[in-house]
BABA-309938 format. One record per residue (C-alpha): residue number from 1; residue in three letters; x, y, z. Coordinates in pm, whole numbers, always signed. Layout:
N
(NUM,ALA,(X,Y,Z)) ...
! end
This chain:
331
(1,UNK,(+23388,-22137,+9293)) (2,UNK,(+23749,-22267,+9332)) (3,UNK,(+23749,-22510,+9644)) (4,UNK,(+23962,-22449,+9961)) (5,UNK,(+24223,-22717,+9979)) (6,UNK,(+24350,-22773,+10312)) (7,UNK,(+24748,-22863,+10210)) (8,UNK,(+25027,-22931,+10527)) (9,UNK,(+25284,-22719,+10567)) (10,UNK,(+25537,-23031,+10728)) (11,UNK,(+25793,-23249,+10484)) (12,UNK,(+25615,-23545,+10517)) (13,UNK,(+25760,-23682,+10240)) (14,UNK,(+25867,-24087,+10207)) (15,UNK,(+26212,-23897,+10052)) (16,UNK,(+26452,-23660,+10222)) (17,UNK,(+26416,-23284,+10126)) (18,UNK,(+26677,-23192,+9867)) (19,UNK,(+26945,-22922,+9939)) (20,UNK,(+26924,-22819,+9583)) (21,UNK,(+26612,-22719,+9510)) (22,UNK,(+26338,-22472,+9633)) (23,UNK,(+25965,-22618,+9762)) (24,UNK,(+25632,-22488,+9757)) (25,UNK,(+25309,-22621,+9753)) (26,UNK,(+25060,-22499,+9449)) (27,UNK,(+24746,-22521,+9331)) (28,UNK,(+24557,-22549,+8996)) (29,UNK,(+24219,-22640,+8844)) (30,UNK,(+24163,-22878,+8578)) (31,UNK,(+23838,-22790,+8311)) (32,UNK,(+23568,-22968,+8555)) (33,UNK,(+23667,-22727,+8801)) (34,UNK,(+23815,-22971,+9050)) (35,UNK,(+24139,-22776,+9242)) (36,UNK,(+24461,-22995,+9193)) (37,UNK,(+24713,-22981,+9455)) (38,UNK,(+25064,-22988,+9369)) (39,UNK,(+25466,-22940,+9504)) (40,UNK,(+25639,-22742,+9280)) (41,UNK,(+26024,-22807,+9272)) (42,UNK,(+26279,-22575,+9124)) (43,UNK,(+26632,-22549,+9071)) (44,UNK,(+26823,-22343,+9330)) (45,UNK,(+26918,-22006,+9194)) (46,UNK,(+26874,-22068,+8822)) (47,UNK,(+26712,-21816,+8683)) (48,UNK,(+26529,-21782,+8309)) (49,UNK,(+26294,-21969,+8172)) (50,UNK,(+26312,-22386,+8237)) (51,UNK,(+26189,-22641,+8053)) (52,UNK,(+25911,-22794,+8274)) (53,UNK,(+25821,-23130,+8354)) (54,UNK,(+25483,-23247,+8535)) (55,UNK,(+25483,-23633,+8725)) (56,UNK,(+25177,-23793,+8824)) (57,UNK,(+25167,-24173,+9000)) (58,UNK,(+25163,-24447,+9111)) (59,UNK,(+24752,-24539,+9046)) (60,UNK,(+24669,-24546,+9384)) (61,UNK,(+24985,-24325,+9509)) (62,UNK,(+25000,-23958,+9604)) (63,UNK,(+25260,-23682,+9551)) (64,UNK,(+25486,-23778,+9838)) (65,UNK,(+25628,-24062,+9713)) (66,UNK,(+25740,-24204,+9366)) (67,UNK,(+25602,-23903,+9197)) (68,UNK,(+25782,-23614,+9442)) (69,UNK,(+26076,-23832,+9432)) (70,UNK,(+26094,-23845,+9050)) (71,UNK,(+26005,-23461,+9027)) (72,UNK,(+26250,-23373,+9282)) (73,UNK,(+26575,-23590,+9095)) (74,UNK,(+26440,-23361,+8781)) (75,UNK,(+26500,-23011,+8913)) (76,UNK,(+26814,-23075,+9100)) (77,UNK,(+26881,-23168,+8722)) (78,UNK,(+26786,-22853,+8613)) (79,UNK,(+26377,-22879,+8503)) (80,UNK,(+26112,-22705,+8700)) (81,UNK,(+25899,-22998,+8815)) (82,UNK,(+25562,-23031,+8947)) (83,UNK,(+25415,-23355,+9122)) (84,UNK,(+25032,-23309,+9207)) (85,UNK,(+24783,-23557,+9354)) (86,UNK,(+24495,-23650,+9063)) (87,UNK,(+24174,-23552,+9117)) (88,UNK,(+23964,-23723,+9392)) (89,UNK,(+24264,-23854,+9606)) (90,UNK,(+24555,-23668,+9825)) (91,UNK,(+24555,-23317,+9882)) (92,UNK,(+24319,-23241,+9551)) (93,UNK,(+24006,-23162,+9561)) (94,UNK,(+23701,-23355,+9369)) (95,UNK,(+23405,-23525,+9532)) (96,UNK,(+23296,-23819,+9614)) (97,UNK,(+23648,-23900,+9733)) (98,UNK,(+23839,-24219,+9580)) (99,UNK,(+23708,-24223,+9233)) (100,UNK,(+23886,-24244,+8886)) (101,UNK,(+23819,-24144,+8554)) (102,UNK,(+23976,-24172,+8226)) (103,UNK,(+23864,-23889,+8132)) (104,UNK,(+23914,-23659,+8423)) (105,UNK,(+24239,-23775,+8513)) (106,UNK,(+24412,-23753,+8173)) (107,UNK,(+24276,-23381,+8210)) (108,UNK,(+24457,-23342,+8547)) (109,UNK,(+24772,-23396,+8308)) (110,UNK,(+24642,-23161,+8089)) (111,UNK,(+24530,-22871,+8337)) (112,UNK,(+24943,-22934,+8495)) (113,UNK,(+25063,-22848,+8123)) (114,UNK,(+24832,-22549,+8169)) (115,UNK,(+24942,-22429,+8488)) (116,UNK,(+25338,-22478,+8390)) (117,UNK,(+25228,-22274,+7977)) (118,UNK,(+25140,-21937,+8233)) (119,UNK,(+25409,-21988,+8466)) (120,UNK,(+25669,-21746,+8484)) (121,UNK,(+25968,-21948,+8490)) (122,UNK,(+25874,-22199,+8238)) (123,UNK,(+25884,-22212,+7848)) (124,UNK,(+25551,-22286,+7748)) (125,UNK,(+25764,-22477,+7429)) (126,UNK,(+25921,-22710,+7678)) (127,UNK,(+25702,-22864,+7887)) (128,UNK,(+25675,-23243,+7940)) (129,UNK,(+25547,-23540,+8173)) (130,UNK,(+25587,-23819,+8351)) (131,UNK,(+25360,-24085,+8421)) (132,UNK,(+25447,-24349,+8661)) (133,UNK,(+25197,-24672,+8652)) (134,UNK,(+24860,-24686,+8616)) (135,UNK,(+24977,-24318,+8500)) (136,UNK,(+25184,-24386,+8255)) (137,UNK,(+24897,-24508,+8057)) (138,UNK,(+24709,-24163,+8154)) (139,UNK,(+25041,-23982,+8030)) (140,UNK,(+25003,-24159,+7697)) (141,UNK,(+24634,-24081,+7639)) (142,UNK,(+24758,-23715,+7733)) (143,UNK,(+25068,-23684,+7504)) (144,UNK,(+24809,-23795,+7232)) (145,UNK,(+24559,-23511,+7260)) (146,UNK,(+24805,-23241,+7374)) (147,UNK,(+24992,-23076,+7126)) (148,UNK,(+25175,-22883,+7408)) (149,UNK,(+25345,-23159,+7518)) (150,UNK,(+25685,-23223,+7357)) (151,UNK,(+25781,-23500,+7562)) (152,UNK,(+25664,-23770,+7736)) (153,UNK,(+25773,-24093,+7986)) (154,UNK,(+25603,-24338,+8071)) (155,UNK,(+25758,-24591,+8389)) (156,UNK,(+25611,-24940,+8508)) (157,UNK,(+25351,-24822,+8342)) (158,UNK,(+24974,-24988,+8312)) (159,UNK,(+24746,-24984,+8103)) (160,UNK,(+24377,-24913,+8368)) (161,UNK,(+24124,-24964,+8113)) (162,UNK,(+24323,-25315,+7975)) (163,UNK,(+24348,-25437,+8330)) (164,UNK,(+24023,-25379,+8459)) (165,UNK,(+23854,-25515,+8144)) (166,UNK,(+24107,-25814,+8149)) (167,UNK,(+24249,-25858,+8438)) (168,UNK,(+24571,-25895,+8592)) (169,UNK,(+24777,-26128,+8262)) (170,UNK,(+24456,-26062,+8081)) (171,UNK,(+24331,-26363,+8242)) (172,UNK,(+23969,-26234,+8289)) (173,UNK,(+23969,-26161,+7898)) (174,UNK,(+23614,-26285,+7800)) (175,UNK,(+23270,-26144,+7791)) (176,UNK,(+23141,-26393,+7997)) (177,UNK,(+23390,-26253,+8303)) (178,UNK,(+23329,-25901,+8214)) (179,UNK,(+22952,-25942,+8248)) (180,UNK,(+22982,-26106,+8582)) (181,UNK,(+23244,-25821,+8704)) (182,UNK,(+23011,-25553,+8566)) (183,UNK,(+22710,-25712,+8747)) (184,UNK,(+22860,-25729,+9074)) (185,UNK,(+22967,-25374,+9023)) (186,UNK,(+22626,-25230,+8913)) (187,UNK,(+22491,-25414,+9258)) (188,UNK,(+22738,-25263,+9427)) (189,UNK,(+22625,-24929,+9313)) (190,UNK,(+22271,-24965,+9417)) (191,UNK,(+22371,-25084,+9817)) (192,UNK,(+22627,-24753,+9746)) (193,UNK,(+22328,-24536,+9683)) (194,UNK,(+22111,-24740,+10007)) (195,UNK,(+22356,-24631,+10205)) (196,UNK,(+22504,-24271,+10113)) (197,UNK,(+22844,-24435,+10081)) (198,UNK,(+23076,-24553,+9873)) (199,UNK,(+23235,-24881,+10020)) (200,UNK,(+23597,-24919,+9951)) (201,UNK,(+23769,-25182,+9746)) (202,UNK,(+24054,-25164,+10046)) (203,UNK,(+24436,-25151,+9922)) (204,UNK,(+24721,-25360,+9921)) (205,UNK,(+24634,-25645,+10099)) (206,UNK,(+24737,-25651,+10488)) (207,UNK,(+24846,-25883,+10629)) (208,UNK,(+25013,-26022,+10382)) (209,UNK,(+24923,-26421,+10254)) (210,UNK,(+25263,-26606,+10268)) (211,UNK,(+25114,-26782,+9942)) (212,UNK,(+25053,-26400,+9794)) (213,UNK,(+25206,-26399,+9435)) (214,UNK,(+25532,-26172,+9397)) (215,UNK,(+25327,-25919,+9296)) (216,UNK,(+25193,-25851,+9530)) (217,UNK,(+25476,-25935,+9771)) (218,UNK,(+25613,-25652,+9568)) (219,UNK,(+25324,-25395,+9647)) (220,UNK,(+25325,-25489,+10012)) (221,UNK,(+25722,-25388,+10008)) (222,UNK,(+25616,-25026,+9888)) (223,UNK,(+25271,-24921,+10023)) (224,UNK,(+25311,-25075,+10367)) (225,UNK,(+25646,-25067,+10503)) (226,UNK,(+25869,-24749,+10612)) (227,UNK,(+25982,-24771,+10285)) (228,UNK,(+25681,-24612,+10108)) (229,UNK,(+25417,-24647,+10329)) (230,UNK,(+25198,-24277,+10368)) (231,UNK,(+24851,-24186,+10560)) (232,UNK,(+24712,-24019,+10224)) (233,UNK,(+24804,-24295,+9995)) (234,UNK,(+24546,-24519,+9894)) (235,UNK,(+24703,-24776,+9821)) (236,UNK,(+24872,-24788,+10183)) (237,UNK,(+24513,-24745,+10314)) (238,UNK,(+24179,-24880,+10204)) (239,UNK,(+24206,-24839,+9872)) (240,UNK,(+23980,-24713,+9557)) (241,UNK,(+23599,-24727,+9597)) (242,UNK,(+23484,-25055,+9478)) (243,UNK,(+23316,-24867,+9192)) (244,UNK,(+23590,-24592,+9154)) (245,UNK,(+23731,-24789,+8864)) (246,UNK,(+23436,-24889,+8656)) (247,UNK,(+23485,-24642,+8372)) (248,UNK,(+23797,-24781,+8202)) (249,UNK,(+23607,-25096,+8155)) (250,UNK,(+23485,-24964,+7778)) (251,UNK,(+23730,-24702,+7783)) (252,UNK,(+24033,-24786,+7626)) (253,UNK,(+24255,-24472,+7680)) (254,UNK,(+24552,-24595,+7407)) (255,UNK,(+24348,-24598,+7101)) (256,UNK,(+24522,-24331,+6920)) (257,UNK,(+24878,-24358,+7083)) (258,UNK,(+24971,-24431,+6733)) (259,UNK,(+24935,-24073,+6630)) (260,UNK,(+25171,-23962,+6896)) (261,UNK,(+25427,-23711,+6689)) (262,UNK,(+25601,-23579,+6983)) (263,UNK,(+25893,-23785,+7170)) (264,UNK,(+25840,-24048,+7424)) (265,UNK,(+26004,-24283,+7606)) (266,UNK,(+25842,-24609,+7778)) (267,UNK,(+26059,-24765,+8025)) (268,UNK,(+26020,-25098,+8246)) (269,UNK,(+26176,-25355,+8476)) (270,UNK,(+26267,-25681,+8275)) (271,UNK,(+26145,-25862,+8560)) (272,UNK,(+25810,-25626,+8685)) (273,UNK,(+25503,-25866,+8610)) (274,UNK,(+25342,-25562,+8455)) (275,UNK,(+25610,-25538,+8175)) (276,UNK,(+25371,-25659,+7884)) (277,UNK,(+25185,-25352,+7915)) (278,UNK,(+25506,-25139,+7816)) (279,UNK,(+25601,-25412,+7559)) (280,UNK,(+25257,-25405,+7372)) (281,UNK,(+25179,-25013,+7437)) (282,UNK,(+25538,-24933,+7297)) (283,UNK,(+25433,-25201,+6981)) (284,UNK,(+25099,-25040,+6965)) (285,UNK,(+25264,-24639,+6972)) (286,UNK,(+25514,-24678,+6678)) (287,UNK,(+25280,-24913,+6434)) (288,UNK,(+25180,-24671,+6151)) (289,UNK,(+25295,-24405,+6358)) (290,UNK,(+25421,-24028,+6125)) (291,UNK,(+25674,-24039,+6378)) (292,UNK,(+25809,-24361,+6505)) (293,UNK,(+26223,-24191,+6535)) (294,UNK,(+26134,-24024,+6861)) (295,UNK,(+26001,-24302,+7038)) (296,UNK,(+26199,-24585,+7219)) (297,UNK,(+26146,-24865,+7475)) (298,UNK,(+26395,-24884,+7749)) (299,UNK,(+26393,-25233,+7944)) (300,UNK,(+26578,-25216,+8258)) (301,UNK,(+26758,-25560,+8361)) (302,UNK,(+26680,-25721,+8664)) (303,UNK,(+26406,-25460,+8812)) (304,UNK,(+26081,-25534,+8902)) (305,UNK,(+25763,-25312,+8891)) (306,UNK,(+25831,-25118,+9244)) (307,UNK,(+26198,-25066,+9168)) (308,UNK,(+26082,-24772,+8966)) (309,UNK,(+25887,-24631,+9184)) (310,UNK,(+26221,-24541,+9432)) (311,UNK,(+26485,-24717,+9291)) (312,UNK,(+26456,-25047,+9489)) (313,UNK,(+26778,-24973,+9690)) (314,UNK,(+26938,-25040,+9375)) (315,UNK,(+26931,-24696,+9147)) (316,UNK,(+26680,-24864,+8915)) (317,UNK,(+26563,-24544,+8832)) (318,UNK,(+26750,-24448,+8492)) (319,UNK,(+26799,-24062,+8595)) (320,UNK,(+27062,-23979,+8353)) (321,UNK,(+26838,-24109,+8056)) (322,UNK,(+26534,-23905,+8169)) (323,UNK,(+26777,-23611,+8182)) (324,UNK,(+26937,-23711,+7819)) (325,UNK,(+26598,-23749,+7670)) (326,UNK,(+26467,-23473,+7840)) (327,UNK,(+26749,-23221,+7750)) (328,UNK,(+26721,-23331,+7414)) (329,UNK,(+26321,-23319,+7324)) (330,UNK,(+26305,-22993,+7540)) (331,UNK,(+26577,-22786,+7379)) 
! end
């Protein structure tokens, strides 16, 4: 039975409502069975079909901010967007609450490309996504087992199951540290199951450590101030389950990037300290790939890895590529 997702009515948005574009909240299921909620933007009075374009992210984020904001810049371009929450987190449904999968949430990209195939206003031949993050790696693993996708960005993106196996610089890249992590995760399960709950991991550290690396510095400046800050985020709040993240350990979701045919773009800030995952993901994609024309790297000077989640008060945000490139892959 589909679940009963209670969604708000209010704009509580961390972006003001466009003028040009009509809102509603939507809902879909993914093939587990878990409802996905979503806000579906569309251009105002265009009628016909639209090339669509789903956006998922920040890791850790929810639709109402970098993902909303991105879907909402789309459709006053002209796409029908969609930004929905992932499984487990936000408005969606999926219990225990707070968990990840690599598997699961690369489907929630996959049941948005089925919701926008049936959808009235949408070519089914046009559809693409976004991935922001931790899912712009998702949005990778997607665009490589989903024929129906013609087009594909990934921004600031990560790559989950390198990090968590690695580390933050791939500093933690040994199998001595991995043992120790996954032994202090595997107790964590068992006082989980003692006590009926899942204990969380907690999110962006608050207050924040005036010796904090820039990093996080950079975090804090999104998920906790009026600038990005929201009460469903879990990043802004406490965070993943300690064990919600175990999975992409031995899971590496970019294996077969390389056979990638349709177009995408991988963008980052020159300065973001997560910009070796779009260097060696973007390396990784076009080596041996039938198809390496349509792909490109786009390094944006001077931005760091939050500056494309909203712009950074600077328009880091390179709208009139994702238009160009989307215009162009979705004719």
């Amino acid at each position: 039975m589909a679940e009963t997702l209670k969604l708000t009515s209010e704009w509580d948005k961390t972006f003001p409502k466009s003028k040009k574009v009509d809102h509603k909240k939507v809902t879909f299921r993914n093939r587990y069975g878990i409802t996905l909620a979503a806000d579906l933007y569309k251009p105002k009075g265009h009628s016909g079909k639209l090339a669509a374009i789903a956006v998922c992210g920040p890791f850790g984020a929810v639709k109402e901010q970098a993902s909303g904001l991105y879907a909402q810049t789309m459709a006053e371009r002209g796409f029908l967007t969609i930004a929905f929450d992932p499984s487990f987190t936000g408005e969606s449904g999926g219990q225990p609450r707070y968990m990840a999968s690599p598997d699961i949430n690369t489907e929630d990209f996959q049941a948005a490309v089925d919701f926008l195939s049936v959808n009235d206003d949408v070519d089914p031949e046009r559809i693409g996504i976004i991935g922001i993050c931790g899912w712009g790696g998702m949005a990778l693993n997607a665009a490589a087992l989903d024929t129906r996708i013609k087009a594909t960005v990934a921004s600031t993106m990560y790559d989950m199951t390198r990090v968590n196996a690695n580390g933050y610089f791939d500093a933690d890249n040994s199998e001595e540290k991995r043992y120790e992590l996954k032994k202090a995760l595997n107790a964590q399960r068992v006082a989980d199951y003692k006590n009926g709950s899942y204990e969380l991991g907690g999110g962006v550290v608050d207050p924040l450590p005036e010796d904090a690396p820039f990093f996080v510095k950079d975090y804090y400046d999104y998920y906790k101030t009026k600038r990005g800050y929201h009460k469903r985020s879990l990043n802004s709040n406490g965070g993943w389950n300690k064990i919600g993240c175990m999975s992409f350990i031995n899971q590496p979701i970019l294996k077969y990037s390389c056979e990638i045919r349709s177009a995408a773009l991988v963008m980052h800030g020159e300065k973001a300290h997560s910009c070796y995952f779009s260097r060696d993901a973007y390396a990784d994609m076009i080596n041996g790939n039938p198809c390496p024309d349509n792909k490109e790297l786009l390094i944006i000077p001077d931005a760091v890895h939050t500056d494309l989640y909203d712009g950074g008060g600077k328009n880091a945000i390179p709208f009139d590529k994702l238009e160009s490139f989307f215009n162009e892959y979705l004719k």
